[in-house]
Backbone as numpy.savetxt, mean C-alpha at the origin, in Angstrom:
# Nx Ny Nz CAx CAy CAz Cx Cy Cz
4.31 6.84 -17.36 3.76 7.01 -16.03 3.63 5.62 -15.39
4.45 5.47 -14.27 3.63 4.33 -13.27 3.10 4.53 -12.41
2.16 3.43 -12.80 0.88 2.90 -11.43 1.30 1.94 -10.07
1.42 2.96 -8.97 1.90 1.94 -7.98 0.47 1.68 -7.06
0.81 0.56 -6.08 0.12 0.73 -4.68 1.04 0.72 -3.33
-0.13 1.85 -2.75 0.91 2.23 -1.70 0.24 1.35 -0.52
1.11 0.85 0.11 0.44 0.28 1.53 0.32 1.58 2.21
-0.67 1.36 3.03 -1.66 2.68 4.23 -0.44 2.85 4.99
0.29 1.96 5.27 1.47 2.58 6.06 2.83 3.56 5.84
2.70 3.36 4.08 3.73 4.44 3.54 2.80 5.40 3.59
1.59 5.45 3.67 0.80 6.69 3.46 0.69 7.45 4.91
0.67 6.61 6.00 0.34 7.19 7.11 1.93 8.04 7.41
3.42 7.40 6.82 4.75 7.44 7.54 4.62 8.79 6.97
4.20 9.36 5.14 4.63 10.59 5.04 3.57 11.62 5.49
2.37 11.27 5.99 1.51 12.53 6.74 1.99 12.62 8.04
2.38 11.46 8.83 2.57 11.98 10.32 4.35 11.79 10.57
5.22 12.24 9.14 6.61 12.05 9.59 7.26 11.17 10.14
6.61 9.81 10.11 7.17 9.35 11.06 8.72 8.01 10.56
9.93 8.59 11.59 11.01 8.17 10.93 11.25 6.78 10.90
12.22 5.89 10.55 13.03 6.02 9.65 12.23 6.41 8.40
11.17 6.10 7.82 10.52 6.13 6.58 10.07 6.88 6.07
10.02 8.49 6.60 9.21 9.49 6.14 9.78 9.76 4.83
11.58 9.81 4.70 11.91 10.53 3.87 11.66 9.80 2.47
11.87 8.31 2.56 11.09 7.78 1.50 9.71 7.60 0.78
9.30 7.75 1.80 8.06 8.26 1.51 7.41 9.34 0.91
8.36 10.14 1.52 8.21 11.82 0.44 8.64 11.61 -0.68
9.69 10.84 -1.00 9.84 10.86 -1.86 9.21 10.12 -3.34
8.56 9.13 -2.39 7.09 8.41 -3.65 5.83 9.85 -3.93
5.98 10.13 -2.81 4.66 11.29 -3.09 5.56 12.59 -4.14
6.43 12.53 -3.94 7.26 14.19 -4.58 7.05 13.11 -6.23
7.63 12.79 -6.42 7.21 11.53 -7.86 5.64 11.75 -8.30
4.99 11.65 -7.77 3.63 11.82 -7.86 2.88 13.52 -7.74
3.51 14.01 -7.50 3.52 15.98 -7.95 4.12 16.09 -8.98
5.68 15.05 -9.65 6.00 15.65 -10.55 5.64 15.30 -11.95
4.33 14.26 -11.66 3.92 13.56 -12.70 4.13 12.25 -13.14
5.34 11.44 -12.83 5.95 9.98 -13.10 5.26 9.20 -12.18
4.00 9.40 -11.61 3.48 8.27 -10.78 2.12 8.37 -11.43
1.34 8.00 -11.09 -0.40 8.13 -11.76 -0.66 8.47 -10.32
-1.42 9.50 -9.93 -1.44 9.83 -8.71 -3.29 9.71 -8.01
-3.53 8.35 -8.38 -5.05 8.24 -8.13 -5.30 7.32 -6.87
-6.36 7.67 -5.98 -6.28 7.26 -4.75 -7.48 6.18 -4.89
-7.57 5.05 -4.45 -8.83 3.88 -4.41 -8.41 3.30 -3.39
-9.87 2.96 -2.54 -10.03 2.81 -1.46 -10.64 0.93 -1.72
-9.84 -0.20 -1.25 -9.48 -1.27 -2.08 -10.57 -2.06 -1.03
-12.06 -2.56 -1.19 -12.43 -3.28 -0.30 -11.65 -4.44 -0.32
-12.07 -5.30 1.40 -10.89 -6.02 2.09 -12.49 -7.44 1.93
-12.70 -8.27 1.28 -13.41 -9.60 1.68 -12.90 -10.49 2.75
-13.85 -11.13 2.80 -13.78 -12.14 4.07 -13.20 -13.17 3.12
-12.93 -13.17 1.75 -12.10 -14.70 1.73 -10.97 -14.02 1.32
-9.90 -12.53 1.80 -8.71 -12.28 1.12 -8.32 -12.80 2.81
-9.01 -12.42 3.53 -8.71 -12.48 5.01 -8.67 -14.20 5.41
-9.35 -14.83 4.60 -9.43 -15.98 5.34 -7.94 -16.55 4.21
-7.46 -15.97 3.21 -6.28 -16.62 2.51 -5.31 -16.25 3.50
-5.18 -14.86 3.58 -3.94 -14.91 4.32 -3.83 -15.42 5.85
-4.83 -15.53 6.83 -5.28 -16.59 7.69 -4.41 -18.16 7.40
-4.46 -18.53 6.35 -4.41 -19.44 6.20 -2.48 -20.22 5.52
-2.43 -18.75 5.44 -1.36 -19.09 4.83 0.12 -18.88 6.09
1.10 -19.25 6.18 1.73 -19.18 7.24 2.87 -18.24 7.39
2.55 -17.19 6.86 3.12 -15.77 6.90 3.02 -15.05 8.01
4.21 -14.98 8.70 4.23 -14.09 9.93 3.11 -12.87 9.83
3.32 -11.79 8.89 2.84 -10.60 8.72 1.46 -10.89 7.71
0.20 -11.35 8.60 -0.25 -11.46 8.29 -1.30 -10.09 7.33
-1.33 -8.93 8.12 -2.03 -7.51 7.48 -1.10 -7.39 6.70
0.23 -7.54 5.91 0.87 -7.32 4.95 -0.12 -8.55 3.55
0.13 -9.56 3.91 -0.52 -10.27 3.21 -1.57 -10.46 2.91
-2.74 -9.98 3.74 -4.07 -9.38 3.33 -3.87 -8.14 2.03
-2.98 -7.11 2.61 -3.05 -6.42 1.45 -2.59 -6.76 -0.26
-1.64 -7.47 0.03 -1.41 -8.28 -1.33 -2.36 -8.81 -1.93
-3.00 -9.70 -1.57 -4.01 -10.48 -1.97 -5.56 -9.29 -2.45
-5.29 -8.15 -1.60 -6.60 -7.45 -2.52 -5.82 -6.39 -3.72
-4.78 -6.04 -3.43 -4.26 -5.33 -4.50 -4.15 -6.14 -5.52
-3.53 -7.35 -5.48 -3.50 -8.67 -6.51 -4.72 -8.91 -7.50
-6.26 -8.75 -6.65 -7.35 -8.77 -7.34 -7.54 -8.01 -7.89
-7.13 -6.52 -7.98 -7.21 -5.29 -8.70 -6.78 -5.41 -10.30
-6.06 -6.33 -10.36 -5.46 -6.12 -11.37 -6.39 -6.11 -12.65
């Protein structure tokens, strides 16, 4: 079984369909009905110093890189 994380945005593309990405998206979730995913949902608090790293760091996409940095701490 793998343990992924989903960014909120693959999560939002397969509830509200929205294309190009839905169909991949179904297809992480259909993986996760058929058992080959660990299908557990955690709600990842966001600190004021994951925000002030990626702030700081010079990455266009900065809300991509916020999320890295707290999934990163999960580990």
């Amino acid at each position: 079984m793998i343990r992924v994380f989903l960014y909120s945005d693959v999560i939002l593309d397969f509830l509200l369909q929205r294309e190009p990405f839905a169909t991949a998206a179904g297809a992480i979730f259909a993986r996760g009905e058929a058992g080959s995913l660990r299908g557990v949902l955690h709600l990842l608090p966001v600190a004021a110093e994951h925000a002030d790293t990626a702030l700081a760091s010079n990455l266009k996409d900065v809300e991509d890189y916020v999320q890295y940095t707290v999934a990163g701490a999960v580990r």
